[in-house]
N, CA, C and O atoms as CSV, one atom per row, in Angstrom:
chain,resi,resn,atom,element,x,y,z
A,1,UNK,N,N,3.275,-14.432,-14.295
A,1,UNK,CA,C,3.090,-14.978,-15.633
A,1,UNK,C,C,2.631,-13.849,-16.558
A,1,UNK,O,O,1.687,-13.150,-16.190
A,2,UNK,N,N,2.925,-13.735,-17.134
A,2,UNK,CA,C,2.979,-12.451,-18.522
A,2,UNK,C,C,1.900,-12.891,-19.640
A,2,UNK,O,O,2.030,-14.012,-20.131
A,3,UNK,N,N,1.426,-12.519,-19.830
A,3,UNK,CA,C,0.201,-12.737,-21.167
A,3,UNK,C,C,0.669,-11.527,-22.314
A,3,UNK,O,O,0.437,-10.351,-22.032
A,4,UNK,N,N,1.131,-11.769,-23.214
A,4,UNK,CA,C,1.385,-11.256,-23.911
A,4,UNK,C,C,0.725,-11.651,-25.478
A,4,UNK,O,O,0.981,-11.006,-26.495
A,5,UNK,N,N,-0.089,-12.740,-25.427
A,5,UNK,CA,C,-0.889,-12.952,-26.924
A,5,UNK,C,C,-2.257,-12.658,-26.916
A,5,UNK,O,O,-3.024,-13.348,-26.244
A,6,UNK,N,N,-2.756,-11.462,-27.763
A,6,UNK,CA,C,-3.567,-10.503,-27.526
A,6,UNK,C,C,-5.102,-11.257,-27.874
A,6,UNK,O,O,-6.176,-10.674,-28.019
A,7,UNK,N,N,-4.867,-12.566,-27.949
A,7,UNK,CA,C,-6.525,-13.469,-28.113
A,7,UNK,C,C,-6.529,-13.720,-27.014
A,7,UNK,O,O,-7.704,-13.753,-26.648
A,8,UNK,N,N,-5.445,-14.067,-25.708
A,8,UNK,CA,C,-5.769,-14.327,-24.515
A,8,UNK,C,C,-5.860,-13.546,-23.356
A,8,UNK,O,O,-6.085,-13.889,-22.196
A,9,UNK,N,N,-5.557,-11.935,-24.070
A,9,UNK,CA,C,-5.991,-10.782,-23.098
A,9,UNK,C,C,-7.228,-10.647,-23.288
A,9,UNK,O,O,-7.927,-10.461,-22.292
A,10,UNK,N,N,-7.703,-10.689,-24.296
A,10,UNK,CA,C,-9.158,-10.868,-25.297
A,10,UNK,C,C,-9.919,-11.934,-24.454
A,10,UNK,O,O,-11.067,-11.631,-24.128
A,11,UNK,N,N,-9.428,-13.144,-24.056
A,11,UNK,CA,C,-10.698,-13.370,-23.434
A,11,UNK,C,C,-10.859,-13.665,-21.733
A,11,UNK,O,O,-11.554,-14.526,-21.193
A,12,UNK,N,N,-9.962,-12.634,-21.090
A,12,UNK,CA,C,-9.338,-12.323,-20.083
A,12,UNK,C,C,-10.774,-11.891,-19.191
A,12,UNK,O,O,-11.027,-10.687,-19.212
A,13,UNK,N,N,-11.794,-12.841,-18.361
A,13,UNK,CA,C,-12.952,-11.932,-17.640
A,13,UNK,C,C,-12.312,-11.017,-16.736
A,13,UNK,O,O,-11.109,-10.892,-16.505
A,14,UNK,N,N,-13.658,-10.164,-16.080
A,14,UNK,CA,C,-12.658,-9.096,-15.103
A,14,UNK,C,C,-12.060,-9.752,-14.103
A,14,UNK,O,O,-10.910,-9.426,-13.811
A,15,UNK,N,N,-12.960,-11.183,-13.124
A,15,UNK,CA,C,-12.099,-11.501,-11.953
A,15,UNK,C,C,-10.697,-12.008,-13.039
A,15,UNK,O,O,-9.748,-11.225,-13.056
A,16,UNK,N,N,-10.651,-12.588,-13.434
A,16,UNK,CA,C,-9.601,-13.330,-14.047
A,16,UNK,C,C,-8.468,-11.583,-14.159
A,16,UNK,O,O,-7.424,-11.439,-13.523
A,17,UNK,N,N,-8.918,-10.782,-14.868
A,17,UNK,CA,C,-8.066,-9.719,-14.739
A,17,UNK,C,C,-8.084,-9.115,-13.320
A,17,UNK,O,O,-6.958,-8.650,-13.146
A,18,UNK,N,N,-8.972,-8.872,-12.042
A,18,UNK,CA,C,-8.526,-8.067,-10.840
A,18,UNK,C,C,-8.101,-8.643,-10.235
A,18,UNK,O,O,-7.861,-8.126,-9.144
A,19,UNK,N,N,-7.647,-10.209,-10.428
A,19,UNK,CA,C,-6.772,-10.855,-9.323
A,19,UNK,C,C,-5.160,-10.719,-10.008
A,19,UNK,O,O,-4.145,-10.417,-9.381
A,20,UNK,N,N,-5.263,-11.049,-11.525
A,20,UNK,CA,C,-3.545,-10.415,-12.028
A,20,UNK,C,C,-3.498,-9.175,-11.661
A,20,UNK,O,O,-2.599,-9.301,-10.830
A,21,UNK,N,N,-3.780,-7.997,-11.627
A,21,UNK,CA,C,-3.609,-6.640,-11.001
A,21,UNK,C,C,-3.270,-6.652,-9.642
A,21,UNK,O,O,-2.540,-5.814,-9.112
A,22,UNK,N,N,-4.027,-8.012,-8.834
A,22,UNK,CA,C,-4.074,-7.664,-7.495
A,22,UNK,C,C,-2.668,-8.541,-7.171
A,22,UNK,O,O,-2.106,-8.327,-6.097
A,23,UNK,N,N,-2.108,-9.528,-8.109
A,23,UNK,CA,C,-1.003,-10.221,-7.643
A,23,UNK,C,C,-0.077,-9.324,-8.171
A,23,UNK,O,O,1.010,-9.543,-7.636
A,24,UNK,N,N,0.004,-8.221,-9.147
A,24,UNK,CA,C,1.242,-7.613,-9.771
A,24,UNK,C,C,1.155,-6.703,-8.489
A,24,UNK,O,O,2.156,-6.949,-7.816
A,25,UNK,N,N,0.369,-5.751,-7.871
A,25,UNK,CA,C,0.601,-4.832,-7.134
A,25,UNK,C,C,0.876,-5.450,-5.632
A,25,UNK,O,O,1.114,-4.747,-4.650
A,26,UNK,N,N,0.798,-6.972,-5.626
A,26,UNK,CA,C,1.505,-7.889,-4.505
A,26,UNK,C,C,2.895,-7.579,-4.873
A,26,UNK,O,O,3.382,-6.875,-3.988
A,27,UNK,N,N,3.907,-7.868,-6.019
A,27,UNK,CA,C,4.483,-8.405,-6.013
A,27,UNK,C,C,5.617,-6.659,-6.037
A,27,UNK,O,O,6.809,-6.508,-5.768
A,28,UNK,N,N,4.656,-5.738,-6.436
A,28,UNK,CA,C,5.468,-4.143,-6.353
A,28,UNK,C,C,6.024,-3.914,-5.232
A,28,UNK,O,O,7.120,-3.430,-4.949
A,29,UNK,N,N,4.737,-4.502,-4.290
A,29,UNK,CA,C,4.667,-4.231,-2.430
A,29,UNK,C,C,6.122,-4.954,-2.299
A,29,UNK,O,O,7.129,-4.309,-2.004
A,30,UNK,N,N,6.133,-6.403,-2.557
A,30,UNK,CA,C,7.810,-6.735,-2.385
A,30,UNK,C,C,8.856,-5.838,-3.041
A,30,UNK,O,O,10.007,-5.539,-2.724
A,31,UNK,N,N,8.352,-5.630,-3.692
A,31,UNK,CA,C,10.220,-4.499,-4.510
A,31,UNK,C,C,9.898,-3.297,-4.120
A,31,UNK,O,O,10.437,-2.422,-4.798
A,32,UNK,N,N,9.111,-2.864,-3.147
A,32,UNK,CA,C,9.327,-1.734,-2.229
A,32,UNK,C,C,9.480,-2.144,-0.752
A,32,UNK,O,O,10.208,-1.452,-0.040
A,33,UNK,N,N,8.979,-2.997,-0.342
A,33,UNK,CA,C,9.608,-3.591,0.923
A,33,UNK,C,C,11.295,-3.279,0.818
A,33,UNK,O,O,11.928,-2.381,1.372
A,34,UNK,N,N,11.881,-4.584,-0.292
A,34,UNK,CA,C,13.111,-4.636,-0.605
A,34,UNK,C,C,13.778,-3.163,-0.087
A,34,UNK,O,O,14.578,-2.870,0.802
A,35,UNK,N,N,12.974,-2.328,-1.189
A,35,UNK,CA,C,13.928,-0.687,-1.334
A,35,UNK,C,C,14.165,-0.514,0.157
A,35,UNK,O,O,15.251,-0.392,0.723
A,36,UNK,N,N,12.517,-0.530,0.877
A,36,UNK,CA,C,12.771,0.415,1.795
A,36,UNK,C,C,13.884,-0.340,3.032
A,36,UNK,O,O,14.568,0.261,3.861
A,37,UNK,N,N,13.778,-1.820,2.816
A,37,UNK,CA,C,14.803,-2.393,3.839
A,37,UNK,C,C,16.258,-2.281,3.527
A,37,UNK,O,O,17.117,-2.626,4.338
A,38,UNK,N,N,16.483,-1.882,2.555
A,38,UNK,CA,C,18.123,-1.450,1.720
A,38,UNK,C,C,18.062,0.063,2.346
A,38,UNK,O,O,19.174,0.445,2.711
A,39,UNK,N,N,16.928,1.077,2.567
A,39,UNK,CA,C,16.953,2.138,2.720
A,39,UNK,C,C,17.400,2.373,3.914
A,39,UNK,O,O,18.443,2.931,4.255
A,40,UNK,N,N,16.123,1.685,4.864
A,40,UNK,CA,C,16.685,0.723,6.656
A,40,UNK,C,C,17.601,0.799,6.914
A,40,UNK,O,O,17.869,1.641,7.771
A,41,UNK,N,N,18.718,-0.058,6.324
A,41,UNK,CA,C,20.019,-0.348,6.960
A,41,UNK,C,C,20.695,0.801,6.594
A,41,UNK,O,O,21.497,1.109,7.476
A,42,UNK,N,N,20.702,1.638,5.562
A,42,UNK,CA,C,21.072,2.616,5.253
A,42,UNK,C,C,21.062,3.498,6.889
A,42,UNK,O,O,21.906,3.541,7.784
A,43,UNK,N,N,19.601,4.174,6.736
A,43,UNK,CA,C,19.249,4.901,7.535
A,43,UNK,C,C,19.948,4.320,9.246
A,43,UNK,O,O,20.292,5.217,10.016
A,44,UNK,N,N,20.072,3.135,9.617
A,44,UNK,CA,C,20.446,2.989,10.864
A,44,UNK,C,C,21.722,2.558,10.814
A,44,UNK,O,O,22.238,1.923,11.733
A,45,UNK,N,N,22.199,2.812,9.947
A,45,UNK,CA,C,23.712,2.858,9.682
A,45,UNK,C,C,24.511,4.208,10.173
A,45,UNK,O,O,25.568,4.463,10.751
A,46,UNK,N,N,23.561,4.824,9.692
A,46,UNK,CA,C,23.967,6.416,9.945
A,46,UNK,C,C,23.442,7.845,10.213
A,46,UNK,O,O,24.145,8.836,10.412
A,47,UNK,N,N,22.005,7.789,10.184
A,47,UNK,CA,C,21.294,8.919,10.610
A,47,UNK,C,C,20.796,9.017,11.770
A,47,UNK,O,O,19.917,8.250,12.162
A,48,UNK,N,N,21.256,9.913,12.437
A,48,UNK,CA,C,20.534,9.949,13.930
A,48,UNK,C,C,19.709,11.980,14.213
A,48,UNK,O,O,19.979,13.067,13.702
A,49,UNK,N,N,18.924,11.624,15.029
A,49,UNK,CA,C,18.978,13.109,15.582
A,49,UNK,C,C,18.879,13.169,16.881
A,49,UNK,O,O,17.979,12.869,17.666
A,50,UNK,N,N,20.024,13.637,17.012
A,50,UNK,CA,C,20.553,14.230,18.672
A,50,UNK,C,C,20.989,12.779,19.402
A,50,UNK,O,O,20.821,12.483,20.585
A,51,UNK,N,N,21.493,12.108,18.528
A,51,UNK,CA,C,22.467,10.690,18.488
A,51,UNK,C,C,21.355,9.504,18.340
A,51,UNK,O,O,21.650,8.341,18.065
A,52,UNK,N,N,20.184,9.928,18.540
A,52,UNK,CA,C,19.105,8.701,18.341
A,52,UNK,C,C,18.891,8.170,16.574
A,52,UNK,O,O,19.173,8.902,15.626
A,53,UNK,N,N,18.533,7.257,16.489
A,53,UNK,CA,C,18.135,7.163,15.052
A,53,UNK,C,C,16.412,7.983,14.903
A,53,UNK,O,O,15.550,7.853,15.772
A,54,UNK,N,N,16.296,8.493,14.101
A,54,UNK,CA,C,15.380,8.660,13.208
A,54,UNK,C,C,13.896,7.834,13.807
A,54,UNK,O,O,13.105,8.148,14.697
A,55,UNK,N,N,13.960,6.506,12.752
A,55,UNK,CA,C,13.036,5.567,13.235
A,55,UNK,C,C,13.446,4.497,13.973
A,55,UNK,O,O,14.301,3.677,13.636
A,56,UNK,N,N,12.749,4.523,15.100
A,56,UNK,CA,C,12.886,3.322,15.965
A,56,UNK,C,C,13.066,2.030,15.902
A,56,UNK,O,O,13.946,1.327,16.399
A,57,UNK,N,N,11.890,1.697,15.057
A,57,UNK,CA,C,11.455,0.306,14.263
A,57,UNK,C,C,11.371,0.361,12.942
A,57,UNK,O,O,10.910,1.290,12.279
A,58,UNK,N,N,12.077,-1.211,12.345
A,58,UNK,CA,C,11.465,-0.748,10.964
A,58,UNK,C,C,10.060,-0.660,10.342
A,58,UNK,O,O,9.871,-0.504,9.136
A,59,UNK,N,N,8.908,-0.794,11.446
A,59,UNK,CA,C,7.316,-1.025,10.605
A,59,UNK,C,C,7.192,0.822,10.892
A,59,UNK,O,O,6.205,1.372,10.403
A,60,UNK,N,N,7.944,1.463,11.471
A,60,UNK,CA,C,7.010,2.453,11.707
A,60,UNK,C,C,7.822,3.785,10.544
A,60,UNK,O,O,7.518,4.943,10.258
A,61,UNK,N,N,9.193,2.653,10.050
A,61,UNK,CA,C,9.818,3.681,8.947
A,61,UNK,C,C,8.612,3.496,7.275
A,61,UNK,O,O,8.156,4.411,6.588
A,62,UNK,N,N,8.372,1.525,7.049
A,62,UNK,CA,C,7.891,1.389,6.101
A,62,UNK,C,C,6.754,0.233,6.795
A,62,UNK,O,O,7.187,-0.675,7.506
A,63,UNK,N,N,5.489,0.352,6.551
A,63,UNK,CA,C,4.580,-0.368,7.330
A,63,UNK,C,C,3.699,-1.182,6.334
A,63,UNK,O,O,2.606,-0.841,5.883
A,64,UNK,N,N,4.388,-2.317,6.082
A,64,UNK,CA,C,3.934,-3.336,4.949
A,64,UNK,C,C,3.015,-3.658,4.682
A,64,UNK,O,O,2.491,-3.624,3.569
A,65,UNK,N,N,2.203,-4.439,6.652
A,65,UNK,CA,C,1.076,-4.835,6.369
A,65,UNK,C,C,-0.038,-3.984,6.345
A,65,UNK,O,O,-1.104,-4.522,6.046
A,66,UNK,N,N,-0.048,-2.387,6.668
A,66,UNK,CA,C,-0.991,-1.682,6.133
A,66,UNK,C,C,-1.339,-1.386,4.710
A,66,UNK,O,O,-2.471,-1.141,4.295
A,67,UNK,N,N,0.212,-1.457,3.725
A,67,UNK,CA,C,0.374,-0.989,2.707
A,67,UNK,C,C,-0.385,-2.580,1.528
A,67,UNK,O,O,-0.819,-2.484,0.380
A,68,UNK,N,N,-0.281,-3.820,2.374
A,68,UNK,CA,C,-1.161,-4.967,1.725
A,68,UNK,C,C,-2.555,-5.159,2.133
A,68,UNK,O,O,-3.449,-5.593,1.406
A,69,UNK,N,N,-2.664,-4.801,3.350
A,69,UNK,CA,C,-4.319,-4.756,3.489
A,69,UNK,C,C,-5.027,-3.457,2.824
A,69,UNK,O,O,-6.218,-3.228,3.034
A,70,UNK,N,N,-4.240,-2.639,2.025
A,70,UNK,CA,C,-5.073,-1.404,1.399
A,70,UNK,C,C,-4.840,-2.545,-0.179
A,70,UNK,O,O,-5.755,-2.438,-0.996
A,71,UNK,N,N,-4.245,-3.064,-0.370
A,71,UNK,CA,C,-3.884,-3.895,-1.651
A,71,UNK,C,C,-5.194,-4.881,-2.109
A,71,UNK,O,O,-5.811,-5.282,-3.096
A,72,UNK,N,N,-5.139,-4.961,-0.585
A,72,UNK,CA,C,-6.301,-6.287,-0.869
A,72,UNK,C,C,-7.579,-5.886,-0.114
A,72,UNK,O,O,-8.224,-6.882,0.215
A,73,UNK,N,N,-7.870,-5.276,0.081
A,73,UNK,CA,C,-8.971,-3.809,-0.102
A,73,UNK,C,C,-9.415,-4.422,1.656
A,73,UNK,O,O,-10.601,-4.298,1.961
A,74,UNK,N,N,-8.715,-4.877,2.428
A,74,UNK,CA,C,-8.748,-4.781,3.842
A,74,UNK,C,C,-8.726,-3.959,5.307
A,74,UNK,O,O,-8.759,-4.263,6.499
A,75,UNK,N,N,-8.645,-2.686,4.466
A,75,UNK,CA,C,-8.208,-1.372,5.089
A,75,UNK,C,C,-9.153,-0.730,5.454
A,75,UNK,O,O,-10.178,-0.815,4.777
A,76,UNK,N,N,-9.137,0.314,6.892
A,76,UNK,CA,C,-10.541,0.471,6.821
A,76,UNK,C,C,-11.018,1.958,5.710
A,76,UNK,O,O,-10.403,3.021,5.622
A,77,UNK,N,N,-11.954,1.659,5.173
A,77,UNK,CA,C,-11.954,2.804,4.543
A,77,UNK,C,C,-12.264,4.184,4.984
A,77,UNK,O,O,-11.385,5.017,4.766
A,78,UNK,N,N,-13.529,4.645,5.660
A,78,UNK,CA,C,-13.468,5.864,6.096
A,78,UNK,C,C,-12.163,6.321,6.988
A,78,UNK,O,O,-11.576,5.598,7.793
A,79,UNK,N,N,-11.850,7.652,6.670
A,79,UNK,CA,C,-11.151,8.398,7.582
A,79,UNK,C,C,-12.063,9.317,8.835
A,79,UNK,O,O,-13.248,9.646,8.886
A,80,UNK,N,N,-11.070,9.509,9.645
A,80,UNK,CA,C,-12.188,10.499,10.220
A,80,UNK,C,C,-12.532,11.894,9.889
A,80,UNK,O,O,-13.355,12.737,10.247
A,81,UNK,N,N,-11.801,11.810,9.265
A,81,UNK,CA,C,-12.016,13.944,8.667
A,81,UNK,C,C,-12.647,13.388,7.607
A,81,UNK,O,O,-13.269,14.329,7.114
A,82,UNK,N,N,-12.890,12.265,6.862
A,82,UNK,CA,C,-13.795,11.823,5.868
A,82,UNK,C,C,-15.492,11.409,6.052
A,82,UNK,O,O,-16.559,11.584,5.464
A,83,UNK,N,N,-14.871,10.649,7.458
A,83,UNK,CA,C,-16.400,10.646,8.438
A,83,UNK,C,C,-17.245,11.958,8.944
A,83,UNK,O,O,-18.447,12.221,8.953
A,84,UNK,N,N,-16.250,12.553,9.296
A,84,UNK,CA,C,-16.968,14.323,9.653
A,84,UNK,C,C,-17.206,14.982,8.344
A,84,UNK,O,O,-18.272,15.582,8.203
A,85,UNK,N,N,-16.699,14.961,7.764
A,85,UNK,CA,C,-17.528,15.868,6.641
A,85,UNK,C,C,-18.645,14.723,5.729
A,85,UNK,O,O,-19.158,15.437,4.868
A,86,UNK,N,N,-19.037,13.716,5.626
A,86,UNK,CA,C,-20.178,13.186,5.476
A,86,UNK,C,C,-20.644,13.126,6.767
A,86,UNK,O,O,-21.130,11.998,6.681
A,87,UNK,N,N,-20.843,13.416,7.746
A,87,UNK,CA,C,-21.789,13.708,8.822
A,87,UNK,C,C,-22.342,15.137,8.694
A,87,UNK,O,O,-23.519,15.495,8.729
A,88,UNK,N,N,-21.166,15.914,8.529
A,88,UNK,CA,C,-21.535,17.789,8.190
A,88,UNK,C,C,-22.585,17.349,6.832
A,88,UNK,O,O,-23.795,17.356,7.058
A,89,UNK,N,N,-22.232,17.077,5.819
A,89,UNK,CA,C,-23.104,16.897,4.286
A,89,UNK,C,C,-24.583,16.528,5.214
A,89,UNK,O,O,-25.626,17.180,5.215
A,90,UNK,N,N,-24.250,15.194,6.019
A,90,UNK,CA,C,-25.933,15.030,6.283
A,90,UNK,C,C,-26.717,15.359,6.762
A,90,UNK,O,O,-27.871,14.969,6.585
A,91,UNK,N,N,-26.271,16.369,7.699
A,91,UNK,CA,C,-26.747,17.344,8.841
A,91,UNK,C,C,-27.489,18.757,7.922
A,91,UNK,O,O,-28.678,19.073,7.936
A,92,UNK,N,N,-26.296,19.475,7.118
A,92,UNK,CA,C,-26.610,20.502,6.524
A,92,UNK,C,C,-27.703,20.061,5.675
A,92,UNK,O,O,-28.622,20.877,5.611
A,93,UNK,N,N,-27.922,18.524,4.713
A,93,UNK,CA,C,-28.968,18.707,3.790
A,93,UNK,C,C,-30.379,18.571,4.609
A,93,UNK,O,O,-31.523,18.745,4.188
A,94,UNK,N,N,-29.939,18.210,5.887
A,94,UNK,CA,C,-31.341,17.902,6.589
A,94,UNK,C,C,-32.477,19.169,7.472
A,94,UNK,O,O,-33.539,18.800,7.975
C-alpha cells in the first residue's frame, strides 16, 4: 500500500513506519528470490565445471531464509572475527 498524501506520512509513528520498511524489504527479498530462480534455471541449464554444475542446490546458490531472518533482525549478530576482536579490545584495555 503506497502512502503518498504527505499529512499521512506526517502522522506516520516509527513502529507504524519500521514495519512498512520491514514489509517493502519483504517484498524486494521476493523480486530477488524471483531473479535469482530465473538465474537458477539459467545456470543449470548450462554451466558446469568439469561437467558438474556449479551449485548443487538452489539454497546454497541464493539462501532466502538467511537473507529474511537478517530482514527481520533474526540473524545471529556477532561474527566470529567480530567476536575476537571485541575480546582482543577487552583484554588489551584491561
Amino acid at each position: 500500500m503506497k502512502i503518498e498524501d504527505f499529512n499521512e506520512i506526517d502522522r506516520l509513528t516509527m513502529p507504524d513506519y519500521e514495519l512498512r520498511m520491514k514489509a517493502y524489504q519483504l517484498k524486494q527479498l521476493d523480486r530477488q528470490y524471483e531473479i535469482h530462480m530465473q538465474a537458477w534455471a539459467t545456470v543449470m541449464a548450462g554451466q558446469t565445471r568439469k561437467g558438474r554444475p556449479v551449485f548443487k542446490t538452489f539454497d546454497k546458490f541464493f539462501d532466502y531464509h538467511k537473507a529474511e531472518e537478517k530482514i527481520l533482525g533474526r540473524e545471529k549478530r556477532t561474527s566470529p572475527d567480530k567476536e575476537k576482536l571485541q575480546n582482543w579490545i577487552a583484554n588489551f584495555n584491561s
